[in-house]
N, C-alpha and C positions, 0 to 999 in steps of 0.2 A: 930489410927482410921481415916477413911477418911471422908473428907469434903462434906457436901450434894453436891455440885456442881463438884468435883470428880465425885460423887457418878453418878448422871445426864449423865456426860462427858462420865465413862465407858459404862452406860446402852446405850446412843446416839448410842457410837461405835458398842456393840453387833447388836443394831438394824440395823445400817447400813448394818452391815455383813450381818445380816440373809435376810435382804430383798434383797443384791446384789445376794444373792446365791439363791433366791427365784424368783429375776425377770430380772436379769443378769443387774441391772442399781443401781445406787446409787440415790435415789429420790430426795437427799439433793442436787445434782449437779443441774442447771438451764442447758438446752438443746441450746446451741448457735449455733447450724447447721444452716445457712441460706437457704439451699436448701428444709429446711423443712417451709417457710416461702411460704406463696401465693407471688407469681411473682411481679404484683402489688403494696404491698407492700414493698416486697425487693426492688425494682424499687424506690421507695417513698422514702425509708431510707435512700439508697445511693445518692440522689437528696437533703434531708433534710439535712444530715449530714456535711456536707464541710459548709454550710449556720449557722447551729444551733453551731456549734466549733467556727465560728468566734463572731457571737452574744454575744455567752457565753464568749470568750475568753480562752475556754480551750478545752481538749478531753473528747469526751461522749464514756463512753461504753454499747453498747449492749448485756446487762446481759442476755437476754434470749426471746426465739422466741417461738417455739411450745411445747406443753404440755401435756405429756400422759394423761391417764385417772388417773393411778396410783400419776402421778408427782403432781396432780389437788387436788385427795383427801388427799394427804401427805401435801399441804401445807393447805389444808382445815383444817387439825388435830392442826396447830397452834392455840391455844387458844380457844379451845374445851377440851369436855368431852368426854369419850368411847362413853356415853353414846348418847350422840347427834350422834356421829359417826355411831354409831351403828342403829339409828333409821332412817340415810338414804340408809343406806348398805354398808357404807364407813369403812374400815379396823377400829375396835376401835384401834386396837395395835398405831395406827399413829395416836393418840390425844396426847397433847401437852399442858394442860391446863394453863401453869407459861408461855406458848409464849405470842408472841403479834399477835396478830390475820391479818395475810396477801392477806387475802383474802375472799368472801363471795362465791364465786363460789367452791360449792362441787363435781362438776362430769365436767368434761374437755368439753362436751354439754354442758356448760353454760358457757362457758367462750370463748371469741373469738380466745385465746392462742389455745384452743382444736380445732378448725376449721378444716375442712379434706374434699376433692375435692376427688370425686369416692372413696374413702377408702385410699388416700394418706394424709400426713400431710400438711396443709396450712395456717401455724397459720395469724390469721388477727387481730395479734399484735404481739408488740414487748413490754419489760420490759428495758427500759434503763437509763443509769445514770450518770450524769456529774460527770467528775472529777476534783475539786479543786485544787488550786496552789500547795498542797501535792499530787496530781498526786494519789490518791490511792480512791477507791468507798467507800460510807456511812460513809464519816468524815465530819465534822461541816463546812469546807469551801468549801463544794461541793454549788454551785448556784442553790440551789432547787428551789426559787420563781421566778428567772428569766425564767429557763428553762419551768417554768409549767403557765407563760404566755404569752409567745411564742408559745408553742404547745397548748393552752385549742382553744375551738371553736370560741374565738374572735381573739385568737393570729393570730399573722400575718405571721407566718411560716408555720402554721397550716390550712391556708387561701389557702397558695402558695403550698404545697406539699403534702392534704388530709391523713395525719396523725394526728390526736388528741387524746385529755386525756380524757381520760374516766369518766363521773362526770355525777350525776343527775343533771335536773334542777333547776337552781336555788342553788345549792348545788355546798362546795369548793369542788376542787379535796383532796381525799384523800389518791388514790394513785399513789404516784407523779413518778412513774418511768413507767406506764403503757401508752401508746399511741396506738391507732389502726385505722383500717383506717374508713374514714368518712361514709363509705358504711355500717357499721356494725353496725346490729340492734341490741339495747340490748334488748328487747322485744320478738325480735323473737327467740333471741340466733344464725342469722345467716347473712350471707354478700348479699347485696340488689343494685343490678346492676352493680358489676363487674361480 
């Protein structure tokens, strides 16, 4: 007999399948193209990044820049129900209720990741993530609280190369691999004077 988490593992993979042969992408994969990043930005990254490695004392990787619409509502399904899914129009098939919930943004319009210049991709974020002295992403000695007070809107890196962490006021950041740039309105859901 096999193990519920087996059980999880197989169904994950079916899923994968049907939806790469559904929409010709694996949704589980994070989109690292920088060409799909507003200019700007990418400009900001590659100026922060030699700065924010030496800070940290290590290499940061840049897990992921733009974000379909699809990519948006899939990671929406983490720790949701069909049923919520469903009552925003969002695939129920990609809920995920045993996740950890990654994100509050359900449609890639609400998310700076989904950003798009004339109908081109321009995400006005990045999802990035230091790698600790085991060189490998989301292990225990990755420098999470350094990194996220260097980049939040008092940091001083964040200051010098208008990329920050996305956080309410007054509120910590909670998610620590998210930066985008200082132009971008969460309110309005779009970029304000680039």
């Amino acid at each position: 007999s096999s193990t519920p988490s087996a059980e999880r593992s197989i169904g994950m993979r079916r899923w994968r399948l049907k939806t790469y042969r559904r929409t010709g992408m694996d949704l589980s994969q994070p989109d690292r193209d920088m060409g799909k990043v507003h200019p700007v930005v990418r400009q900001r990254w590659f100026a922060l990044l030699p700065d924010l490695e030496q800070m940290l004392g290590c290499h940061v990787l840049m897990n992921e820049g733009y974000r379909s619409d699809e990519r948006q509502g899939w990671l929406y399904g983490a720790g949701r129900t069909r049923d919520v899914l469903d009552k925003l129009g969002v695939n129920p098939d990609w809920a995920r209720p045993t996740e950890l919930r990654v994100t509050n943004a359900w449609t890639a319009r609400l998310s700076a990741h989904g950003w798009m210049v004339n109908g081109v991709p321009a995400s006005a974020a990045l999802d990035v993530v230091p790698l600790g002295a085991d060189g490998k992403p989301w292990t225990t000695d990755d420098p999470w609280g350094k990194f996220v007070m260097l980049t939040t809107d008092t940091g001083i890196l964040a200051a010098k190369h208008g990329l920050v962490h996305f956080h309410a006021a007054g509120k910590m950041v909670w998610d620590r691999p998210h930066i985008q740039a200082v132009e971008w309105s969460d309110a309005r859901h779009q970029l304000e004077g680039l």
